[in-house]
Structures are given as structure tokens and as C-alpha cells.
N, C-alpha and C positions, 0 to 999 in steps of 0.2 A: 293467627288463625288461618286457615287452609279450606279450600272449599274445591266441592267435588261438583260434577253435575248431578240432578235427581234423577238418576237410572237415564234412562232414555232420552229423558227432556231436554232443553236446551241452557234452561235456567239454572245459577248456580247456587248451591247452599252453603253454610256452614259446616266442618267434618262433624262439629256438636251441636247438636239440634236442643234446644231448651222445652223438655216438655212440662207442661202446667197444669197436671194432674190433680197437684197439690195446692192448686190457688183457689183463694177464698176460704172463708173460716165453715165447713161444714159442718152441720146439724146430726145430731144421732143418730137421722136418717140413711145416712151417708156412710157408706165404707170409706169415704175420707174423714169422718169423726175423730179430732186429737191427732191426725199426722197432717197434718193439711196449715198452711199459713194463711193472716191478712191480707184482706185487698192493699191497704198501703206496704206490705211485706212485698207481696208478688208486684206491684207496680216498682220497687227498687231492682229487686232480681233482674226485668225484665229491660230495666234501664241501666244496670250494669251488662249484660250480657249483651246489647247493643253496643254498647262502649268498648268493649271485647272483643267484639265481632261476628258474633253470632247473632246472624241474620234468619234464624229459620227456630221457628215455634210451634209446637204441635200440641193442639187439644182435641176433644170431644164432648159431643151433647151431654155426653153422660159423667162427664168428671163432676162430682159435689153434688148437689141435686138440684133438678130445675134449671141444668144448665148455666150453674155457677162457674166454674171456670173460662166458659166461653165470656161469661157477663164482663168477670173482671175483666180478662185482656180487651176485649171492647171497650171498657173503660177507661183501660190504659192505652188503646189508639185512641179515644177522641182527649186524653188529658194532655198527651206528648205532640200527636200530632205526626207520629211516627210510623205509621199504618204502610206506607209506600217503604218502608227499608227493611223491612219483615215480609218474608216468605211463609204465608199463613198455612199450616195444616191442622183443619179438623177429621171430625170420624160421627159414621151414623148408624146404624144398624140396631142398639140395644134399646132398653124399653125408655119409651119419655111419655106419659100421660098414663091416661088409663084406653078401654075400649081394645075392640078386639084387635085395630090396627097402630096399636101402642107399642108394637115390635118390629123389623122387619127389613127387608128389601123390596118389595112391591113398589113401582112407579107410583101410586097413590103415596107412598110413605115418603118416598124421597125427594117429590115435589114438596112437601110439606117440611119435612126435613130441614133441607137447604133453607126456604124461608127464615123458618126460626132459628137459624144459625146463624145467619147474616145478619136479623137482627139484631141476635144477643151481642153479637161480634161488631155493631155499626160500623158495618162495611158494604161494599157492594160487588166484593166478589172474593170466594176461597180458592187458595194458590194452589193449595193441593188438598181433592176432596176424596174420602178414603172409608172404603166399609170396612167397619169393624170387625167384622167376621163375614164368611161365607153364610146363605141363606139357602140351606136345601130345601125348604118351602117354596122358594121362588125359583121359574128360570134365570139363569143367568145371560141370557139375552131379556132379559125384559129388565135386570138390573143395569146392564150395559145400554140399553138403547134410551133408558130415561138418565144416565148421566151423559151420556153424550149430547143429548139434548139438552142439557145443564152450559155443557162446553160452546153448544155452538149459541147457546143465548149471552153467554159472556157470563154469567156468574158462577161459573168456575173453570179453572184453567188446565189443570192435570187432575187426572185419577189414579187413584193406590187403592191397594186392600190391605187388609191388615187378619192375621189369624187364617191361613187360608190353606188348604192342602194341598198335596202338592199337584194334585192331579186337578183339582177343582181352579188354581190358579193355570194350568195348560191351557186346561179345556176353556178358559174366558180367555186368555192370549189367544185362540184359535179363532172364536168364536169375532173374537177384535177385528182381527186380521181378514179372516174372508166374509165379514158382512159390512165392512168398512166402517164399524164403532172407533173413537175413540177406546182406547186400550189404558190398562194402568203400567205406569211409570215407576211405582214404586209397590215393596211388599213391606207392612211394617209386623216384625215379626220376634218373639223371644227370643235373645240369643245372647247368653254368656259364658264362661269358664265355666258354669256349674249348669247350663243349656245348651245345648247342642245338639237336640236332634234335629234341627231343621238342615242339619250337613249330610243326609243321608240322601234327601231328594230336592228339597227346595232352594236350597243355595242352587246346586247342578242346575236346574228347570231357570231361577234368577240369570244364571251365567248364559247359556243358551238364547232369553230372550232378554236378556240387558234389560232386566230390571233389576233398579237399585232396594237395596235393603237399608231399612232404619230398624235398627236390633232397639227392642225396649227391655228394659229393665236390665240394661247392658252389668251390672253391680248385684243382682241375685237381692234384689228387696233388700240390699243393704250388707248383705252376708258380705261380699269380697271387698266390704272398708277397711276390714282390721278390725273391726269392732267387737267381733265374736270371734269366742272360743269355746272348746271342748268343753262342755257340761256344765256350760253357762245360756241362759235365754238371752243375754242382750240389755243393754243399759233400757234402764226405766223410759220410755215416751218413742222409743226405736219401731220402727213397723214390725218388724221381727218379735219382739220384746213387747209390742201390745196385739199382735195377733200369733198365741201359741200353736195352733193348729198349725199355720203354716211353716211356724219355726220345727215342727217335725220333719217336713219334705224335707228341709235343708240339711238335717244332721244324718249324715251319711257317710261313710268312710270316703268313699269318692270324691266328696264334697270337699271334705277334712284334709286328702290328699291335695287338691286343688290348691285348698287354700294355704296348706303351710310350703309349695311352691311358690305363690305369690308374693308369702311372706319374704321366698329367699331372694326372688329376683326384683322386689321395693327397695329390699337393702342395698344389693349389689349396687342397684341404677339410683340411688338418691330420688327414690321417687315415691310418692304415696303410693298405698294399695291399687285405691281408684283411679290415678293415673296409669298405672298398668293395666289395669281390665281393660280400660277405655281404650288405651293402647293397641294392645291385643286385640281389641275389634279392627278397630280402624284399620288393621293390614290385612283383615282377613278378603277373600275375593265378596266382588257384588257388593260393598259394603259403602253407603252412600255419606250417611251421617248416623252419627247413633245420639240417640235419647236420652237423656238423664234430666231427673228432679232435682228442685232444690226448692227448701223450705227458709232455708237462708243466704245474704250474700255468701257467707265464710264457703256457703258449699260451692256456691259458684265459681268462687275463686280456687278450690280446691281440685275442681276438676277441670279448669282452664287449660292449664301447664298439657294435657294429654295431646292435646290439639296438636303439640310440636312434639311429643316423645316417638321417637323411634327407637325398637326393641332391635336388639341384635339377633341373630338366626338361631343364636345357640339357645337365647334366652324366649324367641318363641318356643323350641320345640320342648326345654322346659316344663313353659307351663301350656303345651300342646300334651303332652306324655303324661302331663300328673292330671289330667281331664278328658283322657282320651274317653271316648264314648264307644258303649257296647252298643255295635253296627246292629247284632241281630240279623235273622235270616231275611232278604240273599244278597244283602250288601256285603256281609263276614264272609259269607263263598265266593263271591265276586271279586273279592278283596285278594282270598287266599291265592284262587287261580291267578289272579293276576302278576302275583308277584313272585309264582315263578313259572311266567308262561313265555 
């Protein structure tokens, strides 16, 4: 295993971060209904991927409902005892209760928040605490000055966001810097062979202020395993394969290209699908740890092996060329002049 620092911080992670989206058996309620595993399932995952080396865990309030996800792993520190070798990161922002302030970034909610995190999580402090999304209802000085206040109380240690634009992540890096907030350290942000617009501004804005990036759903909901092909939905019980709607986004020629690149260069390199995506992340710039689920050990183990693949130059630009992404105006003109100015 290989470990990076978290953006800015000092502290170090794992390059595969193990996210636990999919822990605990969720209720119909749940957009995790039928892809999601056992508390004793995810309490193995979490003890193999220890064992492996991956030290760094990322959930949120809102994975399962009522804040299951966070319950289990909290159950899995106080059964192991393992609480100190894990780099915790959760997420707050989206809706938990009812009432008018059931959503949010307002210092009212985030005080609140953090509580019921710690709880669910029996702990007494998050390593890395991260909003969700940006909150254009709230300033972003009043979301900044009540986690910093988080930080200097001790129960949490770094700040991330997650979902954020590019200009809306400057403007709180500014905002950091000359009112002397604590700042985030990390962006946790969609980015795969089949995602990539956040390479237009948000990576550049990451590089600039050395914040590290955790790309989610580094494998496209499943799409770049192998698993899927041309004018098939996806094996019976697949996320793709029980949410059709979605499976529409995916099937794109573009996509299609991508992926029967990745087909070529698995072969070449004796390597699963998913160890190339994962791969392919990993050398891209600003790129901290990336993300990935597992409902089973098998996947854990499946996606270990990436931690050490290194792609060769020829083999990223590859599957750089068969994903390349339409810039759009004025990154396409910027592009153009540039190259032959």
C-alpha cells in the first residue's frame, strides 16, 4: 500500500480510501435498498482492508437511513478497538430529520451535525470533516467560521468539501486565508474515465491551492468492471442493473469508447478492469486517495492489486484519447491558441 498526504495536511492516508456507503442492510427507504451489505459483512471488509493497509475510511450522515452507515462503523471501532489506525472521514450537509432546519450548512446545523456524528460513530473526534455539497443559502463564512470552531474545540481535525464549484471552492480558500479560518484540505469530487469534468477548472484551482482530491465513484457506478456491455443492462442485483434510469447516462458512445480501451489495456497489463481505472486515477495530478465501495471481501481484494499498478505513458494516453472530454467554450479556445502560440 502507498500513502499520500491529505492535500495540504500533514497526516498521511492510504492511496485507496475504503468508502462505506454501502454498509448496513438498508430499508426501502434508502437509495441503498438491495446494493448495500451486513453490519457483520461491512465489519469483515473493514477488518480486511486494515489488514491491507488501508488506513483511511470515508462515510456520511446520510449513507442508509438514520445515519446507518456511520452506526456500523462506530460499531466496528468499539468491537475491534481499532478506532486510533483509521483516518475517519465523514460528510454533512444533506437532509437528516425533518423541520425546517433538516438540511443545510448554517452553524445551527453543524453544531448539531458533528454531535450526532460522533455519536453514531462513538468517537470523540472526525479526522476529516467535509460538506457535502456547497450551500448557496448560507454564507460561506458562517459555514467556515463554525467548523473552525469545531477544529479549535478538538472534535475535528481537518476540513474538506465535497461537490463544490470551482469558483465557490476559490472563494472559501480566500475567504480561509484572509480571515484566518481553518481552510479545507481536501475536495471530494466525481472523477472517472467516464467523469471528467472537473479537469476543466477544479483540478487547476486543487493544483494551485494544494488541495488534495478523493475522486468518488472512481469505476462509473460499476460501468468500468467489465461487467457491462453494448445492449445489455448489467447482471441481475448490479447498481446499474437495479437502477435503469441511470443505466441510461452511461450508455454513450463515449462511454463505449472508454470502455473498450480499457478492455485493451487490462489485457495488455494482466490486470482487472478496476485496477486500471483505479490506476489511471491515482497518477492523475492533486489526486490524494480515491474512493471505492465494496459490498464484499472478493471486491476488496479485487481492487487492492491498484494501490501498486503503475500504467505506462503510452497506456495512459490510451485510455486519456478514448475519454478525452469535450472542453466546451473557453477552455476549447484556450486550448486551441495555445497550441500554437
Amino acid at each position: 500500500m502507498q500513502y499520500r498526504n491529505l492535500g495540504a495536511a500533514g497526516v498521511k492516508v492510504s492511496t485507496l480510501c475504503l468508502g462505506a456507503m454501502t454498509f448496513g442492510e438498508a430499508d426501502d427507504k434508502s437509495f441503498m435498498h438491495k446494493v448495500s451489505c451486513d453490519e457483520a459483512t461491512s465489519h469483515a471488509i473493514m477488518d480486511r482492508a486494515l489488514d491491507a493497509g488501508i488506513n483511511f475510511i470515508d462515510t456520511a450522515d446520510v449513507y442508509g437511513q438514520d445515519g446507518l452507515s456511520e452506526r456500523v462503523v462506530g460499531s466496528w471501532f468499539e468491537a475491534s478497538g481499532k478506532r486510533d489506525k483509521v483516518v475517519l472521514a465523514t460528510k454533512f450537509r444533506f437532509t437528516m430529520g425533518d423541520g425546517p432546519n433538516k438540511s443545510g450548512a448554517s452553524r445551527y446545523r453543524i453544531v448539531r451535525c458533528v454531535e450526532d456524528s460522533l455519536r453514531r460513530l462513538r468517537t470523540d473526534r472526525i479526522d476529516l470533516y467535509q460538506i457535502h455539497m456547497q450551500d448557496p443559502a448560507v454564507a460561506e463564512d458562517e459555514t467556515l467560521r463554525a467548523l473552525d470552531d469545531l477544529v479549535r474545540a478538538g472534535k475535528v481535525l481537518y476540513l474538506g468539501c465535497s461537490n463544490y464549484a470551482a469558483y465557490r471552492l476559490v472563494d472559501s480558500l480566500w475567504t480561509s486565508r484572509t480571515q484566518h479560518l481553518e481552510r479545507f484540505v481536501t475536495l471530494q469530487a466525481q472523477y472517472s474515465l467516464i467523469e471528467r469534468g472537473l479537469e476543466r477548472e477544479l483540478i487547476p484551482a486543487c493544483k494551485q491551492w494544494s488541495v488534495g482530491l478523493l475522486p468518488w465513484s472512481p469505476l462509473g457506478g460499476g460501468f468500468l468492471t467489465g461487467k457491462y456491455r453494448r445492449g445489455e443492462t448489467g447482471p441481475a442485483g448490479s447498481r446499474l442493473g437495479t437502477w435503469p434510469d441511470r443505466w441510461k447516462r452511461f450508455d454513450s458512445e463515449r462511454n463505449w469508447k472508454a470502455l473498450a480501451a480499457l478492455d485493451a489495456v487490462a489485457a495488455e497489463v494482466g490486470a482487472t478492469h478496476a485496477q486500471v481505472a483505479l490506476a489511471w486515477l491515482l497518477a492523475k495530478p492533486t489526486v490524494t486517495s480515491v474512493i471505492f465501495g465494496a459490498r464484499s471481501i472478493a471486491q476488496v481484494e479485487d481492487n487492492l492489486p491498484a494501490a501498486d499498478l503503475v500504467l505506462s505513458p503510452q497506456h495512459h494516453k490510451q485510455l486519456d484519447d478514448a475519454s478525452a472530454l469535450d472542453l466546451g467554450y473557453p477552455y476549447d479556445f484556450m486550448a486551441r491558441i495555445a497550441s500554437v502560440a
